[in-house]
N, C-alpha and C positions, 0 to 999 in steps of 0.2 A: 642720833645722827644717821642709823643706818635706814630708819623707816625715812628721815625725808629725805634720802639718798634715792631709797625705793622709789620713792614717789615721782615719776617726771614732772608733772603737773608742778608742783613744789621747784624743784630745781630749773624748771625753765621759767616758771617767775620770778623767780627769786633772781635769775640772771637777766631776765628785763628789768625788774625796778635798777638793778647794780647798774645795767646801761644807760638807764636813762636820767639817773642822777647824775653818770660822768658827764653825758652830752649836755645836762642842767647846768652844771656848775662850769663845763666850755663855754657856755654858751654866755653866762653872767660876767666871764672874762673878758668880754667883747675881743677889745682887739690888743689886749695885753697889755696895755698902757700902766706902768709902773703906778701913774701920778691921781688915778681913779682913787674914789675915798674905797678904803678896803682890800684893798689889792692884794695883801701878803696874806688875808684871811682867806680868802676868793680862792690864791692859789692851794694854799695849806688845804683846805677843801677837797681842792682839784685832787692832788696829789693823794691825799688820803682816801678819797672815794677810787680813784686809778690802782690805789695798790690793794683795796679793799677786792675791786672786782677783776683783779688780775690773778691774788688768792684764791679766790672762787674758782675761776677758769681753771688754772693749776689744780687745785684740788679737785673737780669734777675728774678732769683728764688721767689723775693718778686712779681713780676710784676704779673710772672706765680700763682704766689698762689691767687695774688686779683681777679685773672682772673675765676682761678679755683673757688675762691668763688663767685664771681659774679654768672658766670653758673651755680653753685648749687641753689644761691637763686632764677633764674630765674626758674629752674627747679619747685623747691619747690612751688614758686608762681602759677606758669603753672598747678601745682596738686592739687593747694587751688582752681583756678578757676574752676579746671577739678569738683572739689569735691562742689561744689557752686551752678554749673550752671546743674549740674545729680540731684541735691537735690529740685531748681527751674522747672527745666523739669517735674520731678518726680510729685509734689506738682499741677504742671498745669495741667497734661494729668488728674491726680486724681478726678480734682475738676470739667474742661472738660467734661470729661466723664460722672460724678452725676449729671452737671447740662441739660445733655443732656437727662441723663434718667429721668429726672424730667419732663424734658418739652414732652417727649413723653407719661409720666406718665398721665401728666392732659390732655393732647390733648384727649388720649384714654379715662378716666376715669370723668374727670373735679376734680380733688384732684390730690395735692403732699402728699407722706407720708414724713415724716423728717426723718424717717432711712435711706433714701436715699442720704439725701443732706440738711444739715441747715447751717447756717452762722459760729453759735458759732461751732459745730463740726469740719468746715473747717478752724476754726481760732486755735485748740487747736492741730488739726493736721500739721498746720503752723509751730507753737509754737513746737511742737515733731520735726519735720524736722532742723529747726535752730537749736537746742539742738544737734542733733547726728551731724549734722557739726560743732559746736563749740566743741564736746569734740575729735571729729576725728584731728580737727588744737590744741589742749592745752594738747590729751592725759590726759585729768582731765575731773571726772566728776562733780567735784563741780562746777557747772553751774547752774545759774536762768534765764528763759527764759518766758516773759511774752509778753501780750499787752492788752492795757488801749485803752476801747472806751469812745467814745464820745457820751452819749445822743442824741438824735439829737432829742427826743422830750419833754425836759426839760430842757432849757439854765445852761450852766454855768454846768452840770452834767455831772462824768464820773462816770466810775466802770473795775476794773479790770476784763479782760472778759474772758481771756483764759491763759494759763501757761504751764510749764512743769520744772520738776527741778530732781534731782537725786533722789530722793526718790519718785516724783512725790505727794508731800505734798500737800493739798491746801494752799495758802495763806489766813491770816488771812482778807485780804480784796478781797476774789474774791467773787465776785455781790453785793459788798457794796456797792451803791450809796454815792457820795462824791461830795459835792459844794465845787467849787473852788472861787468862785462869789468875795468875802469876803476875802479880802487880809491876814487881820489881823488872819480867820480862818484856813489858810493852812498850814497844820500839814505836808505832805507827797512833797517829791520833785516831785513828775510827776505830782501833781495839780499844784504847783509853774509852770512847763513847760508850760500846759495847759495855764494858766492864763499870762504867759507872752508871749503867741503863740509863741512858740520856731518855729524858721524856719530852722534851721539847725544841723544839728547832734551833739549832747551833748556828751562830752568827761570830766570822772570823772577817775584821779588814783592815785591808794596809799589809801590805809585803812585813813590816816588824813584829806584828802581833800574829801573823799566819806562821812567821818563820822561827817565834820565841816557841808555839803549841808544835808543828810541825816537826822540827827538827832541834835533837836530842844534844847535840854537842856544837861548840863556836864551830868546827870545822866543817860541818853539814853545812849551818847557817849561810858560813863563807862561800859556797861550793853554789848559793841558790839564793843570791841577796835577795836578787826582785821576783823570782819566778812566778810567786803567788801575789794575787790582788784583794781577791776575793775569796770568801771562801762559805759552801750555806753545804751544811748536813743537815738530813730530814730525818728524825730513826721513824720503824713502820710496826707498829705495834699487831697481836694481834689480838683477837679476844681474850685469850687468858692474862692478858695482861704482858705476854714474855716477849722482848725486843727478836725480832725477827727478819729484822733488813735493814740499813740504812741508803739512803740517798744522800751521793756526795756532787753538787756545781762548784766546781773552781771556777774562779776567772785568773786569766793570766795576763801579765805583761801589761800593755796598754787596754784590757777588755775591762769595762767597767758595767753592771748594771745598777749601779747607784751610788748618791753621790756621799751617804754617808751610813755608818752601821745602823742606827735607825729603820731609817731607806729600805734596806738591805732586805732586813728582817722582816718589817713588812709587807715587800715583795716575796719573799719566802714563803709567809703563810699564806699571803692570797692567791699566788698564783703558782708556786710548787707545792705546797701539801697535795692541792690535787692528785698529781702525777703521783707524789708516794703513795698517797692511797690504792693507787691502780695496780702498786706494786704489791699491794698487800690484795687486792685481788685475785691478782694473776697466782699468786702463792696459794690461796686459796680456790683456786680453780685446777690448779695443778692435785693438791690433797684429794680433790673430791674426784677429780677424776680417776686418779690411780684406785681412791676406797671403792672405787664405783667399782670398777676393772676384779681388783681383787677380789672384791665380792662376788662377782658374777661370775668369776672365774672357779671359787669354791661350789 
C-alpha cells in the first residue's frame, strides 16, 4: 500500500479510472427514469462506484495530512536541534575563549583573576543557557534549571552549585553540603540518585508521581500538590566511571515540554545530554586548569 501511495503516477490514475466510471454509470442513468429495464442495478452501481471513489479521496487526503504532519514535526525537531546545538556552540566558544585568556593571564603575570573565568560562574552560565532553550521549546517560563556537584574532596558529599529559575530565586539548598552516605538519612531525590549512582537519565511525570519520589511524608505532598509537572535528571559521569554532577529540568505548574513520559525521555537524551556533557567539560577544564597552575607554581 505504501509503495502505491509513493507512487503519484498510481494514485492519480487510479483516481481517474474511479471518476470516470462514476460519470459512466451517471451517465447510463440518463435521466433517472425508475421504469428503464435495469434501473435499480444501474443505481446500485452508481452508488457503489460513488462510495468506492469517495473512499479513495478520504483515504488519499488522510495519507496526505500524516504526511503533512510528519514534515512539520520534522521541521519542528530540525529547529529544536537548530536551537540546542547555537546554545552548545554559544556556551563553548564563551568558556574557550576565558580559558584561553586565563592561560595567557598567568603565562604573562603568574596569577588567574576569577573575573575572568571560575568553575562555578561557567556552571551557572550553563544553567542560564538550558533555561532560555527550555522556555524557547514550552513557551513557559516556569522552568527550574539546576546542577548538584559532587565533592570530590569529602566522600559521599554533594551541594547544589548552580541554578537558574524564573525569577532567578536561590534555592533554599544552594552551597548546603548534604551526605548522602546514610541511606536512612536521605531527605532530597538527587541524594537518592547520587547514592544509587544513577547511570542513566531519570524521567519523573505528572505532579503524583514527582510528589510520591519528591517528597517524604503526606504532609510535604499536601504543602505542594501541583507544584511539579515534569521532572528529567541527567547524572555527568566521569572517566573513572564516578558520578560527579547531576543535571536537574523541572517543569512547573502549567510548563510542559511533552506530552507524555516517553516523550519526555526522549527529548532528554537528544537534546539535554548534550548540555550535561558540557558540564562534565567544564569540570574538567576547571581540574586541568588548577593541575596546570599547581604545577607551574612548584
Amino acid at each position: 500500500m505504501k509503495k502505491f501511495y509513493d507512487n503519484p503516477r498510481l494514485r492519480a490514475g487510479l483516481s481517474a479510472i474511479l471518476t470516470a466510471l462514476v460519470s459512466i454509470s451517471l451517465a447510463v442513468l440518463g435521466n433517472w427514469d425508475s421504469k428503464q429495464e435495469g434501473f435499480w442495478v444501474k443505481v446500485s452501481v452508481f452508488v457503489v462506484l460513488s462510495i468506492v471513489n469517495l473512499s479513495y479521496v478520504i483515504f488519499c487526503a488522510a495519507q496526505d495530512s500524516k504526511e503533512h504532519a510528519l514534515i512539520a514535526e520534522l521541521k519542528r525537531e530540525n529547529d529544536v536541534f537548530k536551537k540546542a546545538m547555537s546554545g552548545i556552540i554559544s556556551i563553548s566558544q564563551e568558556n574557550s575563549s576565558k580559558i584561553n585568556e586565563c592561560l595567557h593571564q598567568y603565562l604573562t603575570d603568574g596569577k588567574i583573576d576569577p573575573k575572568v573565568w571560575n568553575y562555578k560562574k561557567a556552571c551557572y552560565l550553563l544553567c542560564a543557557t538550558i533555561y532560555e532553550f527550555v522556555i524557547k521549546l514550552t513557551k513557559n517560563e516556569k522552568v527550574e534549571i539546576s546542577y548538584v556537584k559532587l565533592n570530590e574532596n569529602i566522600p559521599d558529599e554533594i551541594q547544589l552549585y548552580a541554578y537558574r529559575n524564573q525569577n532567578n530565586q536561590p534555592p533554599k539548598l544552594l552551597n548546603i553540603p548534604r551526605d548522602f552516605s546514610d541511606k536512612n538519612a536521605i531527605s532530597y531525590y538527587d541524594m537518592e540518585l547520587f547514592q544509587n549512582h544513577c547511570s542513566e537519565t531519570d524521567v519523573l511525570y505528572g505532579s503524583d508521581e514527582i510528589n510520591n519520589r519528591f517528597f517524604r511524608t503526606r504532609e510535604e505532598r499536601e504543602r505542594n500538590p501541583k507544584k511539579y509537572k515534569e521532572y528529567v535528571a541527567i547524572p555527568v559521569f566521569c572517566d573513572n566511571k564516578k558520578m560527579v554532577g547531576l543535571l536537574q529540568i523541572a517543569c512547573l505548574e502549567d510548563c510542559s515540554l511533552a506530552e507524555d513520559k516517553a516523550i519526555l525521555k526522549e527529548i532528554a537524551n537528544k537534546f539535554f545530554v548534550p548540555y550535561a556533557n558540557l558540564f562534565l567539560l567544564l569540570h574538567k577544564m576547571n581540574k586541568a586548569l588548577h593541575l596546570g597552575i599547581d604545577k607551574g607554581g612548584d
